[in-house]
N, C-alpha and C positions, 0 to 999 in steps of 0.2 A: 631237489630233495631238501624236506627239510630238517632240522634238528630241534628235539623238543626237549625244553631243559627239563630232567628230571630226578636232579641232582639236589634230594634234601639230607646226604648225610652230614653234610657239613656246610659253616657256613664261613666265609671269609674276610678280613676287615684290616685296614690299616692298621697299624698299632696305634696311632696316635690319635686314632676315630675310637677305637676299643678304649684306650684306659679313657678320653673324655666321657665315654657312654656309660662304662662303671662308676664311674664318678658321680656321676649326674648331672655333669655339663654339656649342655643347657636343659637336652630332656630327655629323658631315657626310650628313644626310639633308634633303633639299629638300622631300618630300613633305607632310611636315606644314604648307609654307609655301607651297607653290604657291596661289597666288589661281586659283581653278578660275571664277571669273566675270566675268574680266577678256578685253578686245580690244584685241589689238594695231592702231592705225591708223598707220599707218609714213609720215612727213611725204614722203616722196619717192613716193607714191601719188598720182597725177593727183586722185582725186577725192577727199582727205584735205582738202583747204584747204574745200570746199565742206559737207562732213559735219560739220568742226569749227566753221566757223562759225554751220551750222547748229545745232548743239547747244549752245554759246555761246548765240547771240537764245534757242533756248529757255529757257536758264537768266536769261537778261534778262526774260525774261515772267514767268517764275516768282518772280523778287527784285520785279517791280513788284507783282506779285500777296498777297506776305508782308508780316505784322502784327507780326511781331514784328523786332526792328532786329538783334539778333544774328542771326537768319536772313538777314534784308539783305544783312548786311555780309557774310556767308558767302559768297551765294551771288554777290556783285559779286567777292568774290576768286576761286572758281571761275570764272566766266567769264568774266574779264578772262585766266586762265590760259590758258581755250581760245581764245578769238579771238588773244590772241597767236601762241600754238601753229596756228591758222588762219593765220595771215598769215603764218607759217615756211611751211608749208607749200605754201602759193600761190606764193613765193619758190624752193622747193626741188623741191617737184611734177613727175618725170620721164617717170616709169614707171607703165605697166598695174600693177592688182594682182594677185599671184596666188596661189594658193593651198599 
């Protein structure tokens, strides 16, 4: 099966690729910088705060799960990021999603 991307609501970019490209360093082409394997989960999505925390605990099982401590510590500052970004969302959470 396959998956055909057809996802032009939005587009997504490093930051540090975005402000060079508004800048106009070196040339005003986004393409080369687009992250083609990024989702957007927009915090004002009814079912964002649920998704994020979800994937938060997973990344909590996964740091209980690693041997090595620089992995650890990685993975406690990723998902200390999303359960945060979970609880904005729970707080902010309005609207249906849509396409």
């Amino acid at each position: 099966m396959s998956i055909i991307d057809t996802d032009h609501k939005y587009i997504v970019f490093k930051r540090a690729d975005f402000e060079r490209y508004v800048s106009g360093e070196p040339a005003p082409s986004y393409v080369p910088h687009e992250l083609r394997d990024a989702v957007v989960i927009r915090r004002q999505d009814l079912f964002a705060a649920p998704a994020l925390a979800t994937y938060a605990s997973c990344i909590a099982i996964a740091r209980m799960t690693a041997s090595d401590e620089l992995v650890r510590k990685s993975l406690l500052d990723v998902g200390d990021y999303f359960e945060r970004q979970a609880q904005l969302a729970a707080a902010e959470g309005f609207k249906l999603p849509d396409v």
